[in-house]
Every structure is written in structure tokens, then in C-alpha cells.
MARBA-332310 format. One record per residue (C-alpha): residue number from 1; residue in one letter; chain; x, z, y. Coordinates in Angstrom, 1 decimal. Layout:
<pts>
<pt><n>NUM</n><res>A</res><chain>A</chain><c1>X</c1><c3>Z</c3><c2>Y</c2></pt>
...
</pts>
This chain:
<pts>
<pt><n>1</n><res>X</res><chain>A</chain><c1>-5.6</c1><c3>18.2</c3><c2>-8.1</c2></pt>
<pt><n>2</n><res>X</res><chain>A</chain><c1>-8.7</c1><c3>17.1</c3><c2>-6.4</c2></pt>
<pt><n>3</n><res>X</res><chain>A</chain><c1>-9.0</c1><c3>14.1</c3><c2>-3.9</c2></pt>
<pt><n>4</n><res>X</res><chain>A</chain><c1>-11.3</c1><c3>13.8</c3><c2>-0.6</c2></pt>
<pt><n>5</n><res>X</res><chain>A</chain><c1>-12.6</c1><c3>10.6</c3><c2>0.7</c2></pt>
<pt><n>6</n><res>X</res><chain>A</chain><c1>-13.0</c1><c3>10.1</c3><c2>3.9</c2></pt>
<pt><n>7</n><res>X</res><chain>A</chain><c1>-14.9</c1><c3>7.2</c3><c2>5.1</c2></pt>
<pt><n>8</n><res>X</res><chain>A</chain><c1>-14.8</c1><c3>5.6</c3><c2>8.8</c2></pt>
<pt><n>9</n><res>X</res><chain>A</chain><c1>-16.8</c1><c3>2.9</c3><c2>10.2</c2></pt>
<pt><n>10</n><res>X</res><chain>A</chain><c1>-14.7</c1><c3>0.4</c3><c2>12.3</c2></pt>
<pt><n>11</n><res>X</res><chain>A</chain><c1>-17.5</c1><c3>-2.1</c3><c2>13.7</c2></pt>
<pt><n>12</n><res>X</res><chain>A</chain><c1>-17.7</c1><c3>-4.1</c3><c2>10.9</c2></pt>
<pt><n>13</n><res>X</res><chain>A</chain><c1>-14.7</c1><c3>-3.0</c3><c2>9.3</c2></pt>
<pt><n>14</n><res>X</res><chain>A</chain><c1>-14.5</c1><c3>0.4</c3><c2>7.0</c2></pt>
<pt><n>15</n><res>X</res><chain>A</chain><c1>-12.0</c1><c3>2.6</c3><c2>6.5</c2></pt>
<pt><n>16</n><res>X</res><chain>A</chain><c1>-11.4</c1><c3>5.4</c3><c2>4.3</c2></pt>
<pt><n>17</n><res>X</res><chain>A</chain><c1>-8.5</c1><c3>8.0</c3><c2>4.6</c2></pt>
<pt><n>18</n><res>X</res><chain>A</chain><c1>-7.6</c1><c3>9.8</c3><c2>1.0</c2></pt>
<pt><n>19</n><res>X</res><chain>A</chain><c1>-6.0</c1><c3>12.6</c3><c2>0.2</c2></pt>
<pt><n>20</n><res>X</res><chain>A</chain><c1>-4.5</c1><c3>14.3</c3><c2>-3.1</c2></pt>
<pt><n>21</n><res>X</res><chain>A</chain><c1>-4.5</c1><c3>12.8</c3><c2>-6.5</c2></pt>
<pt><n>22</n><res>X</res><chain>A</chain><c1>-5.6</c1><c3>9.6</c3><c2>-7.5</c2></pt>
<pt><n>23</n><res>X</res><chain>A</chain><c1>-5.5</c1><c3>9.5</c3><c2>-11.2</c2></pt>
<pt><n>24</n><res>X</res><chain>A</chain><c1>-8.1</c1><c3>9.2</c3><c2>-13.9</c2></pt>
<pt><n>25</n><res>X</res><chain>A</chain><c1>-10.3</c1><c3>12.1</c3><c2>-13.2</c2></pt>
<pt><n>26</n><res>X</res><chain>A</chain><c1>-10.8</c1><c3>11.1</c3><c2>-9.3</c2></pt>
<pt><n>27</n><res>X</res><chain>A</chain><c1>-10.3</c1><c3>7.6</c3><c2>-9.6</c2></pt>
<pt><n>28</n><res>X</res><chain>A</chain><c1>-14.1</c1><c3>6.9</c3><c2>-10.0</c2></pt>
<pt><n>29</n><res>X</res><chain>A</chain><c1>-15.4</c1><c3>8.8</c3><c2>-7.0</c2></pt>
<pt><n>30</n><res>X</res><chain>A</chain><c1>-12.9</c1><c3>6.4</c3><c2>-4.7</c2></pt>
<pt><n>31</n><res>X</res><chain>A</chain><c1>-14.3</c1><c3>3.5</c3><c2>-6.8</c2></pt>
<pt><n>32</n><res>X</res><chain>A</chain><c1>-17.6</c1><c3>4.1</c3><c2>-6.1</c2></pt>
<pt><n>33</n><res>X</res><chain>A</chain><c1>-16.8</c1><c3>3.8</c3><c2>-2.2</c2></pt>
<pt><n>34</n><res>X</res><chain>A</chain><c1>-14.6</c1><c3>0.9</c3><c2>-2.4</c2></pt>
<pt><n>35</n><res>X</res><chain>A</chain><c1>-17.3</c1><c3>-1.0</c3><c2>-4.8</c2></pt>
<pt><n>36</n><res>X</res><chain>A</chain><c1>-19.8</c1><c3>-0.2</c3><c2>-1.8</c2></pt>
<pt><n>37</n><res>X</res><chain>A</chain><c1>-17.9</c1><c3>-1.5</c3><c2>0.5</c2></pt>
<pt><n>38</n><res>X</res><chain>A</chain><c1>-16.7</c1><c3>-5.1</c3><c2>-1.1</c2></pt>
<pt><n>39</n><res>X</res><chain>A</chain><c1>-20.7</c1><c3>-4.9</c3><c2>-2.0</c2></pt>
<pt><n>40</n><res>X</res><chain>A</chain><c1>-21.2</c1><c3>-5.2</c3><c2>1.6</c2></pt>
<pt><n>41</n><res>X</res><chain>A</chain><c1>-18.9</c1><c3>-7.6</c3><c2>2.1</c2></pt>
<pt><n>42</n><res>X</res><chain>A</chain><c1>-17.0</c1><c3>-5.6</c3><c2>5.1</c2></pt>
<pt><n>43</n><res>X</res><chain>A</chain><c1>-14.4</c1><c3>-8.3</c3><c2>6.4</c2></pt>
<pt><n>44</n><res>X</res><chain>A</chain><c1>-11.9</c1><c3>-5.6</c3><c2>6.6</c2></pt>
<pt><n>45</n><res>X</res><chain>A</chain><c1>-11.6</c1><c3>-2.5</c3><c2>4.3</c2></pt>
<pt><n>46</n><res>X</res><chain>A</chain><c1>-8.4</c1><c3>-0.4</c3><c2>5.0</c2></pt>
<pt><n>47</n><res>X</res><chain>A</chain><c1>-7.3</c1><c3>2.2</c3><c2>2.8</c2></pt>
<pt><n>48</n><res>X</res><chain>A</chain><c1>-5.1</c1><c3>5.0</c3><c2>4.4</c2></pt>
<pt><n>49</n><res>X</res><chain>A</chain><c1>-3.0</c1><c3>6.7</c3><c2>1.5</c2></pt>
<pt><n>50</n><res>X</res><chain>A</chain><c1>-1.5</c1><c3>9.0</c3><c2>3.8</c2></pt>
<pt><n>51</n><res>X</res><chain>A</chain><c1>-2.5</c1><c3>12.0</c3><c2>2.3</c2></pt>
<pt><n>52</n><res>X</res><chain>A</chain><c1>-2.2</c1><c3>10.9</c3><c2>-1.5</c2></pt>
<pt><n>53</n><res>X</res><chain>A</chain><c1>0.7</c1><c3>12.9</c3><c2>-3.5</c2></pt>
<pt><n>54</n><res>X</res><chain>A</chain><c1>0.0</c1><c3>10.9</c3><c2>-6.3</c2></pt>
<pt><n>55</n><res>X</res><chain>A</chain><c1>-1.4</c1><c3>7.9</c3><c2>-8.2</c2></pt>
<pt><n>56</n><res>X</res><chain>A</chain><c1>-1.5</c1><c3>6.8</c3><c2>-11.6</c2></pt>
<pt><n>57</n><res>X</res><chain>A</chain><c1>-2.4</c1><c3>3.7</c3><c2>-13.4</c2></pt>
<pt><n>58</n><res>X</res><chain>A</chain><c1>-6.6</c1><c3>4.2</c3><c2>-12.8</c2></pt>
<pt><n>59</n><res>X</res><chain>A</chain><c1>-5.9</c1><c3>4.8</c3><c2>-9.3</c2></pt>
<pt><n>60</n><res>X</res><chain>A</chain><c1>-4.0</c1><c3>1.7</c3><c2>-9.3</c2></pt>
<pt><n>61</n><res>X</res><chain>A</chain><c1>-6.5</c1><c3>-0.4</c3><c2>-11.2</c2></pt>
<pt><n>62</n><res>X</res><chain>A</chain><c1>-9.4</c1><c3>0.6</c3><c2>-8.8</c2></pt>
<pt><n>63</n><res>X</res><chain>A</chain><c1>-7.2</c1><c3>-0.5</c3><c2>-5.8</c2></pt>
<pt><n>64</n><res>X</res><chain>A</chain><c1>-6.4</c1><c3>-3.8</c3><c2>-7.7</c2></pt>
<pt><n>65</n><res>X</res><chain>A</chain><c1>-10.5</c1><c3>-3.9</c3><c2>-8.6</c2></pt>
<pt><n>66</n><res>X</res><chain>A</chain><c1>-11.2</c1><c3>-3.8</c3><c2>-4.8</c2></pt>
<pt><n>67</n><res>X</res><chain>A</chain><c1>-9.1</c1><c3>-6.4</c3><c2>-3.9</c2></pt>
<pt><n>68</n><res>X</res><chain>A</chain><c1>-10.1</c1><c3>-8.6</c3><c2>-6.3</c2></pt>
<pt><n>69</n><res>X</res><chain>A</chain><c1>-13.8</c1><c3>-7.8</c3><c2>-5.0</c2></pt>
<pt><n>70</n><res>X</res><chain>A</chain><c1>-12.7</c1><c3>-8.7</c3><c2>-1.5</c2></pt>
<pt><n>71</n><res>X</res><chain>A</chain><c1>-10.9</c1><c3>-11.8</c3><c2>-2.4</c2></pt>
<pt><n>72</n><res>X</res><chain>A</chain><c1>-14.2</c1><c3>-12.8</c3><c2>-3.8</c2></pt>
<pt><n>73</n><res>X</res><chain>A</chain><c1>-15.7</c1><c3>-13.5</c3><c2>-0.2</c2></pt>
<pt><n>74</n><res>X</res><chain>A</chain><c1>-12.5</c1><c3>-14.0</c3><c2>2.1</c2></pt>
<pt><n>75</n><res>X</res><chain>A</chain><c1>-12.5</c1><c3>-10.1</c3><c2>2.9</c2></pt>
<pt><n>76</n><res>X</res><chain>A</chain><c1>-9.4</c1><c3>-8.5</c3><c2>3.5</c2></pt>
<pt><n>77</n><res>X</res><chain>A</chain><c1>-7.8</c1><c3>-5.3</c3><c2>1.5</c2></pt>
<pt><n>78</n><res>X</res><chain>A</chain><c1>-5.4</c1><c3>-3.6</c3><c2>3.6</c2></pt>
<pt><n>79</n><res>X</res><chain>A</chain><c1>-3.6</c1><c3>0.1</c3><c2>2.4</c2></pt>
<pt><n>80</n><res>X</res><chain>A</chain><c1>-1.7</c1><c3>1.6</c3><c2>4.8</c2></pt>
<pt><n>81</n><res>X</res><chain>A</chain><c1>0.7</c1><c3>4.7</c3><c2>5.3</c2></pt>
<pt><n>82</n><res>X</res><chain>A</chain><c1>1.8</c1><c3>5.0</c3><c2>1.7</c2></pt>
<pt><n>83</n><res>X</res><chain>A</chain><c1>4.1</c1><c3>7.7</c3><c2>0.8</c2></pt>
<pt><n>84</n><res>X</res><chain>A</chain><c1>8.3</c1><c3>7.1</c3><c2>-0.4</c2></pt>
<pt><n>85</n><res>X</res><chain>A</chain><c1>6.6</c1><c3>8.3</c3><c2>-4.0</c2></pt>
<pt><n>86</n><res>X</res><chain>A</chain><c1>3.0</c1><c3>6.7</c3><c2>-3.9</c2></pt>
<pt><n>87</n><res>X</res><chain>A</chain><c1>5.2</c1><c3>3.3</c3><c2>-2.3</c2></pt>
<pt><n>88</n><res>X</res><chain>A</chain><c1>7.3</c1><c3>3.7</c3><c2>-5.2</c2></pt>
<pt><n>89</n><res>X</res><chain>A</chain><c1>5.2</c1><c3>3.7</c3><c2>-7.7</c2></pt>
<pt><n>90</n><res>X</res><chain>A</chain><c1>3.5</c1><c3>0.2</c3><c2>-6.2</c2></pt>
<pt><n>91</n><res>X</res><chain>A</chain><c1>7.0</c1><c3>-0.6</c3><c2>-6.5</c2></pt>
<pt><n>92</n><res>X</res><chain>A</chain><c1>7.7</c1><c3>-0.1</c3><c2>-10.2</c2></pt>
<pt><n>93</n><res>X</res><chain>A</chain><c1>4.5</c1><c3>-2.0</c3><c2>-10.6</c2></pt>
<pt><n>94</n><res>X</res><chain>A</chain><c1>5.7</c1><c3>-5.1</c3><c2>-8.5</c2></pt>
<pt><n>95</n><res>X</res><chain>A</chain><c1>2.5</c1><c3>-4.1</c3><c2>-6.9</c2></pt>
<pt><n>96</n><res>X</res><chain>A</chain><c1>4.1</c1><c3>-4.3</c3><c2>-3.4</c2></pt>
<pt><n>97</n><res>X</res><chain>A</chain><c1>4.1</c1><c3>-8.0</c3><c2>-3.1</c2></pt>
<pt><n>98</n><res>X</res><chain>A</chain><c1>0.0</c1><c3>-8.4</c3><c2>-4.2</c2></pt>
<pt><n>99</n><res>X</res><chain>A</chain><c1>-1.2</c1><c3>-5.9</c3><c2>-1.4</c2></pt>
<pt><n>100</n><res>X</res><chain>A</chain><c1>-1.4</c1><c3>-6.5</c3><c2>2.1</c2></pt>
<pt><n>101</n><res>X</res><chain>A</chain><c1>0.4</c1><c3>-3.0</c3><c2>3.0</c2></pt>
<pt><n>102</n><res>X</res><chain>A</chain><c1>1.0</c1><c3>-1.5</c3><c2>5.9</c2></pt>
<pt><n>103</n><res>X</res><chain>A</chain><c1>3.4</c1><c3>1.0</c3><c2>7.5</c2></pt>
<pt><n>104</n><res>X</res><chain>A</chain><c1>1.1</c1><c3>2.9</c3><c2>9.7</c2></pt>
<pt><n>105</n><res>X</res><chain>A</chain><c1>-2.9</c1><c3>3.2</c3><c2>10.2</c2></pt>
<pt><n>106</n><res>X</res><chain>A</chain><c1>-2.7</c1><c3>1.6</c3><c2>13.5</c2></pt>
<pt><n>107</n><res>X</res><chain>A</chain><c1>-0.4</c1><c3>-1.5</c3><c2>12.0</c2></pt>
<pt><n>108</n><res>X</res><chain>A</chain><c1>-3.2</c1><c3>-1.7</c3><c2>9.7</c2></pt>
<pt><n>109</n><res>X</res><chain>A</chain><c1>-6.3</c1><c3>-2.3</c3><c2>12.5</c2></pt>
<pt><n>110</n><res>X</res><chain>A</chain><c1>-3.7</c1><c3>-4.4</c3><c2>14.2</c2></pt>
<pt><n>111</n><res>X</res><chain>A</chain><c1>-3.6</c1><c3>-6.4</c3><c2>11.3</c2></pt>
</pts>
């Protein structure tokens, strides 16, 4: 399944909203924007996974590869909206308690 990335500037903050699959064969396309944002040190770059079915271990590594970047300067890496089975598979991962995560897009510029 293909996945769209949809990128939203927030003042200095970025946000991008994705939807479909994130697995290996789309993973690098949401890299690619995530790398350019932790290149331009945003303070605050929010990933809404609201419309993402599914995600696999490459998806998972890119998220962990952007926050690492934006650990690297004090930025902040915040998903938001996470589906029960995208949620669950942080879960199973123990990945739940490394992200910032948040329940809704609006918790998430709250944040």
C-alpha cells in the first residue's frame, strides 16, 4: 500500500500528517522529510499517524532515527493520534515509553 506525506509548517515547528503503510518500501520517502527537518533543527516536529494502517520495523526505525536526530539539539519528537493497531505495535516494542506520544493532534501542539 502506498503512503502520503503531508507536511505543515507550524511557525517554527513542522508537522507532517501520514497516511497508509509505513513499512520498508515507503519508509525512506518519510525519512527523507523527517531527516530535513531535524537538519533544520525545528524545535518541534510532530508526527500525526492518524491515517497509518500499518507499520513495520523500518517504519519504526526511521521514527526512532528522528528522534535520536532531535535529541541531538534539545528538539522535541512528538507522534500523535496513533491507531489501537499502529499503538500496539509501539507497544510490543516497549516503544511507548521512548516517545513523547500523544492522544490527539491538538494534545500534540499543546504539548
Amino acid at each position: 500500500m502506498a503512503m502520503k506525506v503531508t507536511r505543515e509548517e507550524i511557525g517554527k515547528d513542522v508537522l507532517f500528517a501520514v497516511e497508509g503503510s509505513v513499512d520498508i518500501a515507503t519508509s525512506p520517502e518519510l525519512r527523507g522529510e523527517l531527516r530535513l527537518a531535524v537538519e533544520q533543527k525545528r524545535p518541534r516536529i510532530i508526527v500525526d499517524l492518524a491515517g497509518v494502517t500499518f507499520v513495520d520495523s523500518s517504519g519504526l526505525a526511521t521514527l526512532i532515527e528522528a528522534l535520536q536526530g532531535t535529541g541531538r539539539y534539545d528538539g522535541k519528537l512528538v507522534l500523535c493520534a496513533l491507531g489501537s493497531t499502529v499503538l500496539g505495535v509501539f507497544q510490543l516494542a516497549n516503544l511507548d515509553n521512548i516517545f513523547k506520544i500523544a492522544a490527539s493532534r491538538e494534545e500534540a501542539l499543546a504539548s
